[in-house]
N, C-alpha and C positions, 0 to 999 in steps of 0.2 A: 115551125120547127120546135120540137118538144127539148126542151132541156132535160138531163139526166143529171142526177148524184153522181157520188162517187160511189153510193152502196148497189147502184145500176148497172156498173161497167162491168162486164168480163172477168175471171180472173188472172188471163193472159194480159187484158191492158192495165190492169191494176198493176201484176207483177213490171211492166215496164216503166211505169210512173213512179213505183217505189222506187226502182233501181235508175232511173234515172235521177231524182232525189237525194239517193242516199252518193252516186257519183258524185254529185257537182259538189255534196259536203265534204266530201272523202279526198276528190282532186283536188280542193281548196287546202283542206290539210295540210296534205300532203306537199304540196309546192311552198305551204309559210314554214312548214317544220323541218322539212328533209331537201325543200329544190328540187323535189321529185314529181314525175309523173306517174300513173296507175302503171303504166308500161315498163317504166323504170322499177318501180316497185315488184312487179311480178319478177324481174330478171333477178332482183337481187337475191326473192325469196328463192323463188329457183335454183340459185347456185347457193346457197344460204345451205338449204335442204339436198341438195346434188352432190355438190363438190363441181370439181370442173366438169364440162359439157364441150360437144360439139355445139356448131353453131345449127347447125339442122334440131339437135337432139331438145336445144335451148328455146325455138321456134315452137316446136309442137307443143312443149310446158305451159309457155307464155301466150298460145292461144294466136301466134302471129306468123305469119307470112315471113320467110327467109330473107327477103329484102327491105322488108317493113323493119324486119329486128337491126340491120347494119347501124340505121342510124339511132336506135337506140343504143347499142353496145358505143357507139360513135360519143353519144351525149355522155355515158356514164365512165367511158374512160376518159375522156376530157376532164371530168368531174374526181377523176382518182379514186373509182370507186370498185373498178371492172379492170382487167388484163386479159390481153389476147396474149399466147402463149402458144410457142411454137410445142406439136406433137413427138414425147419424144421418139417415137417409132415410125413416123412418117413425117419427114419433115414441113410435107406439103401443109398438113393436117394443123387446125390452129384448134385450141381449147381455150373456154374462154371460163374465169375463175375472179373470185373477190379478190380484191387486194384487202387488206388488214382494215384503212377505212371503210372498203363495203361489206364488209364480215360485221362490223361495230353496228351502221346503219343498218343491215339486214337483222341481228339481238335486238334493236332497238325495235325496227318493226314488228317483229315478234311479239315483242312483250304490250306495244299496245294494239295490236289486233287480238290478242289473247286477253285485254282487259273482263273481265268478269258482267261486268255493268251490263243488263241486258237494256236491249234498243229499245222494246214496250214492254205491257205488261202482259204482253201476249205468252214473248219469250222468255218472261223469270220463270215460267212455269217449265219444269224439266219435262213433262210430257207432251207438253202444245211443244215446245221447243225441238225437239225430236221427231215430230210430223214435218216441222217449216223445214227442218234440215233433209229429212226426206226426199219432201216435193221441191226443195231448192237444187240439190244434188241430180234428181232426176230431169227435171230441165234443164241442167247443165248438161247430164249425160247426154240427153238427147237432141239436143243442139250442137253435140259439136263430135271431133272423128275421136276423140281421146276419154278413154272412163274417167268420171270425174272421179275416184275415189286415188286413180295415179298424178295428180295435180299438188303438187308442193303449194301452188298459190293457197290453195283451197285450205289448205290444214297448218303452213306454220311446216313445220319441219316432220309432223308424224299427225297422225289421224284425229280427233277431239269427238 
């Protein structure tokens, strides 16, 4: 069996080693600083950048399944962060919106996914930086039912 580099893999297995990587740093964060998951995180950016949502319309954002999402909105209203809120024109109809603490949490994640600091020295460069976001965006589009340029996760609350 011939061993390989890393400068030999693919650049679809690479792109998943990165982001597997750059997860587990990101998930660790995110659970010492905020009690959060990626999952939690994306619903808050969501509604952060939304305002209130249906729960279907909150699903498609955050890239999950309508039953996968309950027990999310489950964990973050628990957490006093998320309100379900009766529709007022149908009352069947539930929207689901921050409360005051997940409006704060949701500023706070902003400003440090917005930190400046780039990840290598790949990406201080404004023109290599520009192609990554490119081919990052395009994988995402093509991976999934939703354009990646309508994704609040992706941007924070407006485009970058």
């Amino acid at each position: 069996m011939e061993l390989v580099t890393l400068h030999d893999v693919p650049i679809g297995r690479l792109l998943l080693l990165a982001g597997q990587r750059v997860s587990q740093r990101w998930n660790r964060l995110l659970a010492e600083r905020y009690g959060l998951t990626n999952s939690g995180m994306s619903v808050l950016l969501a509604l952060h950048g939304r305002g209130e949502l249906s729960h279907g319309e909150l699903a498609v954002l955050c890239f999950v399944k309508p039953p996968t999402l309950t027990g999310i909105v489950d964990t973050l209203e628990k957490a006093g962060l998320v309100e379900r809120r009766r529709d007022g024109t149908d009352r069947r109809a539930v929207r689901l919106a921050l409360t005051l603490d997940g409006a704060v949490a949701a500023q706070s994640l902003i400003s440090m996914i917005r930190n400046p600091r780039p990840l290598t020295s790949i990406d201080a460069d404004p023109a290599k930086a520009q192609v990554i976001r490119e081919f990052l965006l395009e994988v995402i589009a093509n991976m999934t039912d939703t354009e990646a340029a309508e994704v609040p996760i992706l941007h924070g609350e407006e485009s970058s």
